[in-house]
C-alpha positions in Angstrom: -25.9 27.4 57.3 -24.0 28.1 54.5 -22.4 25.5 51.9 -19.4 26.2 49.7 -18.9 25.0 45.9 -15.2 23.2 45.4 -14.4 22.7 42.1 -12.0 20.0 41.9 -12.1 18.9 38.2 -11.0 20.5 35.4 -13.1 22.4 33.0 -14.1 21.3 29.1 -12.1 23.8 27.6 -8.8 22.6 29.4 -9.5 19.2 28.3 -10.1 19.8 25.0 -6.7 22.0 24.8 -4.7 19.0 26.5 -6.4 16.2 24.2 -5.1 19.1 21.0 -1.8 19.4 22.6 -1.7 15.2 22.6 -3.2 15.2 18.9 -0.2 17.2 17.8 2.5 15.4 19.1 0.9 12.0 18.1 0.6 13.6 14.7 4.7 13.9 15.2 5.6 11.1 17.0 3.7 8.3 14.6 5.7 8.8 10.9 8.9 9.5 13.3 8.3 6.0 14.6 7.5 4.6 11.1 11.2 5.5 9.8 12.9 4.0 12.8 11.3 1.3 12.4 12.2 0.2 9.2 15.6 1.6 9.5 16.0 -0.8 12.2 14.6 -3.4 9.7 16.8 -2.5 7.1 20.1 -2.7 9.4 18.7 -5.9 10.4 18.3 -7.1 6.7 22.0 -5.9 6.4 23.3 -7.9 9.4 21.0 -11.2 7.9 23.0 -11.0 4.7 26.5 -9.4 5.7 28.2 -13.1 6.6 27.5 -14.2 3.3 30.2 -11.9 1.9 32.9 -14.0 3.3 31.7 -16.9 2.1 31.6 -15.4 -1.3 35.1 -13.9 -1.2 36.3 -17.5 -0.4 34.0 -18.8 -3.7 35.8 -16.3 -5.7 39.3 -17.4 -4.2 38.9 -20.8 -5.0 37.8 -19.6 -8.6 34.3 -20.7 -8.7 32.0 -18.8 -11.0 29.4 -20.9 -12.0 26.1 -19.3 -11.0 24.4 -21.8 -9.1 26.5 -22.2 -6.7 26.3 -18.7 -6.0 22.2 -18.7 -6.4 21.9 -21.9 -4.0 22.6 -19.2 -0.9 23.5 -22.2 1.3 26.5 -22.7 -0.4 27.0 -18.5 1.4 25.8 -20.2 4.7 22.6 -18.1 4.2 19.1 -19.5 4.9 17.1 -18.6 1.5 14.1 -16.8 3.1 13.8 -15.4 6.9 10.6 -13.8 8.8 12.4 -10.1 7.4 13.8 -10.7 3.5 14.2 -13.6 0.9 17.8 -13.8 0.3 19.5 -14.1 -3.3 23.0 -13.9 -4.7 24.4 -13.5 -8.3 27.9 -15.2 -9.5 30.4 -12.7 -10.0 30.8 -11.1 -13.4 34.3 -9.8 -14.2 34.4 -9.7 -10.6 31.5 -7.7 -9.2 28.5 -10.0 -7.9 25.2 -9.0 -5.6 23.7 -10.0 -2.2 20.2 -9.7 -2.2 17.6 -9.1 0.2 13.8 -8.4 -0.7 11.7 -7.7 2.0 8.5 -9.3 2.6 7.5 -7.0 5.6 4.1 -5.2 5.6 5.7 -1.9 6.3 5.0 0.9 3.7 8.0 2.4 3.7 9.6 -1.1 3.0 6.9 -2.0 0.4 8.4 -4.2 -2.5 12.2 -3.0 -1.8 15.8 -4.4 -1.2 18.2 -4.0 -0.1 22.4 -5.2 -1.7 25.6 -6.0 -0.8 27.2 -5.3 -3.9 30.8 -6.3 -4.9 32.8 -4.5 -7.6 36.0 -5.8 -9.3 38.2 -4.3 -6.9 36.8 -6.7 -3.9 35.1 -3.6 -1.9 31.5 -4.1 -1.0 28.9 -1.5 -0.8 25.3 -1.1 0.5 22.6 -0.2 -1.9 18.9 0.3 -2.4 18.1 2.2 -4.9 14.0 1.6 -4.2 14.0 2.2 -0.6 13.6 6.3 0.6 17.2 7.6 2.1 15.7 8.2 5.3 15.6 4.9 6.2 18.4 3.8 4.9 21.4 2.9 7.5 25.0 5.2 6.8 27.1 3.7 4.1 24.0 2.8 2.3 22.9 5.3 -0.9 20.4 4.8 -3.5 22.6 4.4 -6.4 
């Protein structure tokens, strides 16, 4: 009587070539998924402090420009800290004035930045960080 050998597994070398091939696109994947992550966290540090503009352009319509009203962000309808950012504004100055969020995240592409709504004379408003990489930075938001 005669018995047969079935292989039915799979041999070292095709393991170690899959677990290489999985290696590799972790080694991708990972920093790819750092960035979107704190873009994401940046848009949603933008969207935390955006209704505070129109609080502010009705502050400088009714022609107040002392600064603590401006630095109490309450008076923006802002809370002064969240789980993402602690929130500060500056009075206006000849017309331009900042919202501020600094981020208190972990992240280490985030690390010590912020991120500004800043107003110039005109009345526009424009998104800077000029401490945060571009990458992760939303569009209409430079580092200047």
């Amino acid at each position: 009587m005669s018995r047969q050998c079935s292989s039915a597994g799979f041999t070292l070398i095709e393991l170690m070539i899959v677990v290489a091939i999985v290696a590799i696109l972790a080694a991708i994947a990972i920093p790819m998924y750092q960035i979107y992550v704190a873009r994401s966290q940046v848009t949603a540090a933008l969207a935390e402090i955006s209704p505070g503009r129109t609080a502010y352009e009705l502050l400088i319509d009714a022609g107040v420009q002392t600064n603590g009203t401006y630095e109490n962000v309450d008076n923006l309808g802002l809370p002064a800290a969240t789980p993402r950012c602690n929130i500060t504004a500056a009075a206006p100055t000849n017309g331009q004035g900042t919202i501020t969020c600094a981020f208190v995240t972990s992240s280490t592409l985030l690390n010590n930045g912020h991120v500004t709504w800043q107003r110039s004379s005109s009345g526009d408003w424009q998104c800077i960080s000029p401490d945060l990489p571009s990458n992760v930075l939303p569009a209409g938001c430079s580092n200047n």
